[in-house]
C-alpha positions as semicolon CSV with decimal commas, in nm:
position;residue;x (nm);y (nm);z (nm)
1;X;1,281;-2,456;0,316
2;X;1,391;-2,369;0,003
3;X;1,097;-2,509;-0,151
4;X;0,828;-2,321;0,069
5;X;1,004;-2,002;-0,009
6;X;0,958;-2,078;-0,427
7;X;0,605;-2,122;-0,391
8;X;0,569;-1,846;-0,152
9;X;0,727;-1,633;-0,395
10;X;0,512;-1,831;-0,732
11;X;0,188;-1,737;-0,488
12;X;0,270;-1,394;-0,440
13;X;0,356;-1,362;-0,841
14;X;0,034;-1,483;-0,942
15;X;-0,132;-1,298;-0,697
16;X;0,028;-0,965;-0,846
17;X;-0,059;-1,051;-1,194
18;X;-0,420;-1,099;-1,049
19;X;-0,380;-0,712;-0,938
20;X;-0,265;-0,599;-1,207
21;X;-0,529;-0,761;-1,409
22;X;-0,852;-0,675;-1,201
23;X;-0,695;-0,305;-1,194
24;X;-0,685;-0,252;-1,590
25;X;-0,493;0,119;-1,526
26;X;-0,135;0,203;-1,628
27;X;-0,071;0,208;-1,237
28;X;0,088;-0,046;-0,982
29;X;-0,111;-0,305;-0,850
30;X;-0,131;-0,255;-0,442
31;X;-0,033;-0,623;-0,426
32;X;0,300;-0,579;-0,612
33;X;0,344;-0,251;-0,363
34;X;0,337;-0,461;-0,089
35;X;0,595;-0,674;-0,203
36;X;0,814;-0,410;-0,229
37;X;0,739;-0,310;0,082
38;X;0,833;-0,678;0,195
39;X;0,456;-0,666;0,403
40;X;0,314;-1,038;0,519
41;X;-0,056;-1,093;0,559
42;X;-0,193;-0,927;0,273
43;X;-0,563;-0,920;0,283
44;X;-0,813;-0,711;0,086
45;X;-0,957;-0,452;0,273
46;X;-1,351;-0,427;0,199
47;X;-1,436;-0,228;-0,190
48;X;-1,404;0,136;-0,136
49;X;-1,581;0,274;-0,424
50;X;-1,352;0,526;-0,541
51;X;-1,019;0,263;-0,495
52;X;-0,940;0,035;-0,767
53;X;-0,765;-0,170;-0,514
54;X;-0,712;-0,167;-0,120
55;X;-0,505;-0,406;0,084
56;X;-0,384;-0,405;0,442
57;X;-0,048;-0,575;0,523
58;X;0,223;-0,576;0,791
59;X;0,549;-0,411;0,728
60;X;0,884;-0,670;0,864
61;X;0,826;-0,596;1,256
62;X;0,469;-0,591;1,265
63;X;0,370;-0,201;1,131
64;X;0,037;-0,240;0,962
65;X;0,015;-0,038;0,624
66;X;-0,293;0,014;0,409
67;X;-0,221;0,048;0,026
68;X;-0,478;0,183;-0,238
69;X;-0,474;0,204;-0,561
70;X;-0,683;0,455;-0,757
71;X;-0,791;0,546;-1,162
72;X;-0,808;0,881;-1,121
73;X;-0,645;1,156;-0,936
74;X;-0,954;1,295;-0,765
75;X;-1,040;0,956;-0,587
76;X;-0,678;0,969;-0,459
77;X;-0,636;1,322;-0,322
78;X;-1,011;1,275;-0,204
79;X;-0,851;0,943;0,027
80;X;-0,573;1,157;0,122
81;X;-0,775;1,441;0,247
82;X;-0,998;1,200;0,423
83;X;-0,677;1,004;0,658
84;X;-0,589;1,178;0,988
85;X;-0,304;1,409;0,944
86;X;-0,123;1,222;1,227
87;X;-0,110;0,938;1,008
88;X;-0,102;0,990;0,680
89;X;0,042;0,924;0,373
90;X;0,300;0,856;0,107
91;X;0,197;0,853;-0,249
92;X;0,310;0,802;-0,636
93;X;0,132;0,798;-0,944
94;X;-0,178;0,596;-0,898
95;X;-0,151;0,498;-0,501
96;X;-0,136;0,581;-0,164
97;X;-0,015;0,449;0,166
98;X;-0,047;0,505;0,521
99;X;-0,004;0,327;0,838
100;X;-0,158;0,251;1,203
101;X;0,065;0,232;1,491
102;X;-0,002;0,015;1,754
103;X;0,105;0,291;1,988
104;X;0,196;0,660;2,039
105;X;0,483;0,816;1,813
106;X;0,591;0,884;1,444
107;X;0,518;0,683;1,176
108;X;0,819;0,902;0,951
109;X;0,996;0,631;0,986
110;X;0,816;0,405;0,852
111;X;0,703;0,638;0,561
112;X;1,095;0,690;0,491
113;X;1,143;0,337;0,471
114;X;0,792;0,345;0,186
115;X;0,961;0,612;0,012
116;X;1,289;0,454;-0,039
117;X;1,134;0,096;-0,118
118;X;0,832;0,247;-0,327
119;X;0,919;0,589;-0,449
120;X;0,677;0,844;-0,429
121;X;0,643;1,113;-0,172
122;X;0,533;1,170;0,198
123;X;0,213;1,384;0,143
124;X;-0,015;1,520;0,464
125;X;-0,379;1,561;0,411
126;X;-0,380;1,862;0,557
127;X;-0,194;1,986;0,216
């Protein structure tokens, strides 16, 4: 057990590193936001051209989140503006967040819990 966990966690290091590589800003890597986020089944989300990076993962209990990581301001207000306001966002310097619910409701919650493991602020995009 112990064993699987090391090179789950020796996987999930290189994989940051590989982030923060391929991003080449000053900004966090959406890899290494998702492991503060403690998300399973990271997966790159198809190249957004404006995104440096863009990853879906699941939040513990299942809440699918999609982090992006951007160079410039513009191309991040520009992804905030373009999320439904029902859904949308928390973001720092350099990234955004936002999830899908698998069913009716809030997803404050959920952004609370982004804010207090990633910093950052809940934003709408109808600001």
């Amino acid at each position: 057990m112990r064993l699987r966990l090391l090179a789950a966690v020796s996987a999930l290091a290189w994989t940051t590193i590989a982030g923060l590589a391929a991003c080449g800003s000053d900004g966090p890597a959406a890899t290494s936001l998702a492991s503060k986020l403690g998300c399973g089944n990271v997966t790159q989300v198809p190249e957004n051209s404006s995104a440096q990076q863009d990853i879906d993962c699941d939040m513990p209990g299942g809440v699918a989140v999609e982090i992006v990581t951007f160079g410039r301001v513009s191309d991040l207000n520009s992804w905030i503006h373009s999320q439904p306001a029902a859904t949308c966002c928390v973001a720092g310097k350099d990234w955004a967040a936002t999830v899908t619910l698998g069913y009716s409701g809030s997803a404050d919650p959920y952004f609370q819990k982004m804010v207090h493991a990633l910093g950052g602020r809940q934003v709408s995009s109808a600001s």
